[in-house]
Backbone bond lengths (Angstrom), bond angles and torsions (degrees), N, CA, C in turn:
res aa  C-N    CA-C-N  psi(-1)  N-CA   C-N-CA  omega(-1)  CA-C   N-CA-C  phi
1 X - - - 1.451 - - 1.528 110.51 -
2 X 1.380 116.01 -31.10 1.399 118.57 -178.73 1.680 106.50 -62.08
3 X 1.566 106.27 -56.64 1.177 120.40 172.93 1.795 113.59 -29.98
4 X 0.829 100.47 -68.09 1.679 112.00 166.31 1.593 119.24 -39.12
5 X 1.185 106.76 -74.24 1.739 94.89 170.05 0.942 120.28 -102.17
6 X 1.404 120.40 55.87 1.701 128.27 153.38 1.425 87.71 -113.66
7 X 1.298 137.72 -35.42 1.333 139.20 -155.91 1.939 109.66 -118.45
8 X 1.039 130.78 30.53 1.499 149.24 -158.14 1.440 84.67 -85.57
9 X 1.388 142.11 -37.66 1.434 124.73 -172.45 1.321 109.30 -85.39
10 X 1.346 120.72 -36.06 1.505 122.11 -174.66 1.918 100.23 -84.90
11 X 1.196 116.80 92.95 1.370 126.21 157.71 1.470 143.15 -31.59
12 X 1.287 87.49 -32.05 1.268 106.88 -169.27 1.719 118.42 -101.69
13 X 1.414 100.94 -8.14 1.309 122.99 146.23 1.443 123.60 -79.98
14 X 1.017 127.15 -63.31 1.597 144.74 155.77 1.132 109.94 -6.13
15 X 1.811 116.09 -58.16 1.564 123.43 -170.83 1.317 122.42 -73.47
16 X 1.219 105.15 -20.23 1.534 108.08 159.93 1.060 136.80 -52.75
17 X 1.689 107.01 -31.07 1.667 115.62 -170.32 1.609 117.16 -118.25
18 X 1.749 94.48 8.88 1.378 89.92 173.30 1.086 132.18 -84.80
19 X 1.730 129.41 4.56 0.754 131.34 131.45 1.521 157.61 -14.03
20 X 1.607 86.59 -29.45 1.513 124.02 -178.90 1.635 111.69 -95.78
21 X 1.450 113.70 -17.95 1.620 115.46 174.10 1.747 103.43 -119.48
22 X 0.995 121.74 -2.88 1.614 111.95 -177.94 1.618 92.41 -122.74
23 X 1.377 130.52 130.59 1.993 108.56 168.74 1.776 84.99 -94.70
24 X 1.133 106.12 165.33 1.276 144.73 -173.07 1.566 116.44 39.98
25 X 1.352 105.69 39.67 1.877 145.83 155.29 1.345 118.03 -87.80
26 X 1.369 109.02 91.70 1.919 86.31 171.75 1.509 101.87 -112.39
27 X 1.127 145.44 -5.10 1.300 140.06 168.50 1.607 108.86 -172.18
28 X 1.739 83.70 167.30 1.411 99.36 -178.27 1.107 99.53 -106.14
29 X 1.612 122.00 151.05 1.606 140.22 138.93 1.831 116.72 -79.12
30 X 1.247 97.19 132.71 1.473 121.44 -152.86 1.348 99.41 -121.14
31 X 1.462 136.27 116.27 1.180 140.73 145.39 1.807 127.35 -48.18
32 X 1.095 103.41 159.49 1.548 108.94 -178.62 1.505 115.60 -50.53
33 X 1.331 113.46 -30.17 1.418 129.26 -154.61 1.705 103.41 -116.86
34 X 1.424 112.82 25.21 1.717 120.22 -171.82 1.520 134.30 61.36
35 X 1.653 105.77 14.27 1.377 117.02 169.20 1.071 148.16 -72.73
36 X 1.274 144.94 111.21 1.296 123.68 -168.05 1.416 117.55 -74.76
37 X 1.430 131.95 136.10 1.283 119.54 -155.69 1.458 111.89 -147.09
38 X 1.482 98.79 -0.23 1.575 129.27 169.23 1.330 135.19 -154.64
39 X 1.188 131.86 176.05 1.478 139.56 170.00 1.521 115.83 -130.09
40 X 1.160 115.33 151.00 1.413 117.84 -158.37 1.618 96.56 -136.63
41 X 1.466 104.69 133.57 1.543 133.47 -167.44 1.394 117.98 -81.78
42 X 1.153 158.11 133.91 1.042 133.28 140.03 1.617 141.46 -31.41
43 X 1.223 103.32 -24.42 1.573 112.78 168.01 1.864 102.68 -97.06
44 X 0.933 129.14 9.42 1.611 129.01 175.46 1.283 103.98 96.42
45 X 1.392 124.85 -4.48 1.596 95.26 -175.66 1.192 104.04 -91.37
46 X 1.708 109.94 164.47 1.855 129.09 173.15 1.090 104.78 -106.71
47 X 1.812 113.74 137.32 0.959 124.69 155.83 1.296 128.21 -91.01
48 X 1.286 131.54 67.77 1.284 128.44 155.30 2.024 132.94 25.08
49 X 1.238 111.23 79.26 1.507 82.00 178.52 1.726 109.42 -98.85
50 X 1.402 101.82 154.26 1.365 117.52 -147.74 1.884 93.02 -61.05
51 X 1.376 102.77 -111.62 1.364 116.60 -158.04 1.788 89.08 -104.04
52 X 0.756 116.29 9.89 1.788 125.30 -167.54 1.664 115.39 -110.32
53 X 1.694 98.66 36.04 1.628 120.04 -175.63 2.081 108.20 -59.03
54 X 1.232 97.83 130.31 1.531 96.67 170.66 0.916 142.31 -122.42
55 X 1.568 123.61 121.18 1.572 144.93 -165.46 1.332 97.90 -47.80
56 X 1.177 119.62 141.29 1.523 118.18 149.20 1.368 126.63 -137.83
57 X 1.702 104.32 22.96 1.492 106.59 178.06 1.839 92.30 -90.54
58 X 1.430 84.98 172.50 1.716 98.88 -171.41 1.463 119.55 52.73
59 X 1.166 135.16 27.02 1.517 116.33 -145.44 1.824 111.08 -140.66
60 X 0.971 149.81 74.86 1.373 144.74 -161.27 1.372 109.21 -33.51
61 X 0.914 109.99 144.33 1.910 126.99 -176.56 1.745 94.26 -42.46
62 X 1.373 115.75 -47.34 1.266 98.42 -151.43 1.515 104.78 -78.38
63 X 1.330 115.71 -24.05 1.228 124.51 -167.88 2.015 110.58 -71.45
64 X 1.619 112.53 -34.62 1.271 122.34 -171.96 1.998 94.37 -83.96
65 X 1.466 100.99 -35.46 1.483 82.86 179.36 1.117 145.38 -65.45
66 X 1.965 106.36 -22.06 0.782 148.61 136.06 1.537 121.61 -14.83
67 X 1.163 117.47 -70.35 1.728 138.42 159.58 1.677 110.14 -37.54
68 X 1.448 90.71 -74.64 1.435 93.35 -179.60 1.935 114.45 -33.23
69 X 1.610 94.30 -57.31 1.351 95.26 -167.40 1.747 109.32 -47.45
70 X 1.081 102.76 -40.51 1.476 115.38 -176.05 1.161 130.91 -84.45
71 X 1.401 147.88 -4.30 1.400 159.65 60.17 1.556 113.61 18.92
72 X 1.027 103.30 -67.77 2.102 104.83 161.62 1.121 123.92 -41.66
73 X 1.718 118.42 -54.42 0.832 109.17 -165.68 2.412 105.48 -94.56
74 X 1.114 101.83 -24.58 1.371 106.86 -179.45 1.690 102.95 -64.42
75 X 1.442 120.47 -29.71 1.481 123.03 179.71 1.580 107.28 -78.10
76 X 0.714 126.90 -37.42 1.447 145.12 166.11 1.251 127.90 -53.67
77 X 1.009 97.73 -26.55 1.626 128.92 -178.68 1.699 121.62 -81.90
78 X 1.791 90.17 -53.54 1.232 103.32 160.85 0.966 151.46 -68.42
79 X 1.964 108.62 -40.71 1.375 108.62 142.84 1.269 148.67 -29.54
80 X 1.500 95.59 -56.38 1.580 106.21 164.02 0.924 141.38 -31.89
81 X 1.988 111.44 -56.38 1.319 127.07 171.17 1.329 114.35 -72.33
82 X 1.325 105.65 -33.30 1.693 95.42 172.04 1.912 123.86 -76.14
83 X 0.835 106.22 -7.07 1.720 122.62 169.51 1.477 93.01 -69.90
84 X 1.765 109.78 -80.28 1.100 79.80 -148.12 1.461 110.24 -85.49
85 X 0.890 145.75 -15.46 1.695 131.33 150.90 1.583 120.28 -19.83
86 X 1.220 95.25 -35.07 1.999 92.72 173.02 1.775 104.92 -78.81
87 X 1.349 88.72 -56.78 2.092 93.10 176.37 1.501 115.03 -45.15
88 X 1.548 113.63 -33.80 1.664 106.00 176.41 1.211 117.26 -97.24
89 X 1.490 121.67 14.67 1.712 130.69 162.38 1.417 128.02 -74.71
C-alpha cells in the first residue's frame, strides 16, 4: 500500500498492485493521454468503462482510485440497465 502512494503518479507502477484494492482486478487499460478506459480480468477479459474515463494526471492516488471505483461501478450500472431494457422488449 505504501508502494502505491509513494508512487500514485507513475501508473504504470500502480497497476501492478491494484490487484491488491479491487479482487478480481488485475490491471488497467490506459489511453494515450493517461486515462483509464478499462479494467482487466484475470482470465483476460476488459471491462470497458463507458463514457466515465479517468484522468490520473495531477491527481493523488487516493483521489484517482476513488474514480476508478466510481466509473466501475456507474459503467456497471449502465450496462445493466441497458441489458435488461433490451431483454424486456
Amino acid at each position: 500500500m505504501l508502494t502505491l502512494i509513494g508512487q500514485s503518479k507513475d501508473i504504470g507502477r500502480a497497476t501492478g498492485h491494484i490487484q491488491k484494492i479491487f479482487i478480481g482486478i488485475t490491471g488497467l487499460v490506459l489511453s494515450r493521454d493517461n486515462h483509464i478506459t478499462a479494467l482487466k480480468s484475470p482470465d483476460g477479459e476488459q471491462f470497458e468503462l463507458d463514457q466515465f474515463k479517468v484522468n490520473i494526471e495531477n491527481r493523488s492516488f487516493t483521489d484517482w482510485i476513488r474514480s476508478v471505483e466510481r466509473s466501475m461501478k456507474d459503467s456497471l450500472k449502465t450496462k445493466i440497465t441497458t441489458t435488461l431494457d433490451k431483454i424486456s422488449k
